[in-house]
Each structure stands twice: as structure tokens, then as C-alpha cells.
C-alpha positions in Angstrom: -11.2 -8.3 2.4 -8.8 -9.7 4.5 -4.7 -9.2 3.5 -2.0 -11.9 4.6 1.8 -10.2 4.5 3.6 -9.5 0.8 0.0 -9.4 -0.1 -0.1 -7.2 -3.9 -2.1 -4.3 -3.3 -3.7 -1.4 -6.0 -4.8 1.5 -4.6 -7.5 3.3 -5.6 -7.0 6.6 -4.9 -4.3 9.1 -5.1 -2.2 10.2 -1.9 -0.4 13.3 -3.3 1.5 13.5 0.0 3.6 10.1 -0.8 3.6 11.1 -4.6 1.3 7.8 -5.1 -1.1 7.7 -7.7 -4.8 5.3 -7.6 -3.9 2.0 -9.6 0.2 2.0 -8.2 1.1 -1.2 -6.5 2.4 -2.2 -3.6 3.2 -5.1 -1.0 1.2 -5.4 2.5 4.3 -5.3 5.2 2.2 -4.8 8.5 -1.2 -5.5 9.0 -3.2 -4.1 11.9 -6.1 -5.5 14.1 -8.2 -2.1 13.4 -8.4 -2.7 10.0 -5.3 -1.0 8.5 -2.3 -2.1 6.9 1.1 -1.4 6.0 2.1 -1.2 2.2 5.4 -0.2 0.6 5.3 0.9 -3.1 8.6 0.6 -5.3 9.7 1.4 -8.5 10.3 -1.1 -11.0 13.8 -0.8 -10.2 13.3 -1.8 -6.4 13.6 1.1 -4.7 11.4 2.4 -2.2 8.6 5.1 -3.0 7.0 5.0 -0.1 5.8 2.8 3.0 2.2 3.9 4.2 -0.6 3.1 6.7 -3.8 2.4 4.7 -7.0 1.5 5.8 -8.4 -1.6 3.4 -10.7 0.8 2.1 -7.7 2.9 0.3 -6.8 -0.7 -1.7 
């Protein structure tokens, strides 16, 4: 699937590392010709968890 920028995405596995958890969401910020992207997850109050290189299988 192909993702435009401020895309929503879910992921669908957990990345203990970033304290993320499969089904969080986040917003694509960077997309990359190799087929990766850029998301950055928040908390409902609008500050940032996290900002992570994904490939599109992660979401």
C-alpha cells in the first residue's frame, strides 16, 4: 500500500524498544523510496511517544 504524508497508521506489531504496542496509531512524517516510512505516535494529549522508521510491512 502506498502512504501519502499525515497518513493514520496502526501497527501491527509491538516495538518494545519505542514502548509502542501492535494496534497504537500514528501519522506517516517521511516516506522513503525503499519502501519505509516515517511515523510519529503521540499520546492523546499531543505529545510525542516516538518517531520511527518502519517498513510498510510493520503498519
Amino acid at each position: 500500500m502506498k502512504y501519502k504524508l499525515l497518513d493514520c497508521v496502526v501497527l501491527v506489531r509491538d516495538l518494545p524498544e519505542h514502548k509502542l504496542l501492535a494496534g497504537d496509531l500514528g501519522a506517516v512524517v517521511e516516506i522513503y523510496e525503499s519502501d519505509g516510512l516515517e511515523a510519529e505516535f503521540v499520546k492523546a494529549s499531543g505529545e510525542t511517544l516516538a518517531v520511527v522508521t518502519l517498513s510498510e510491512n510493520d503498519v
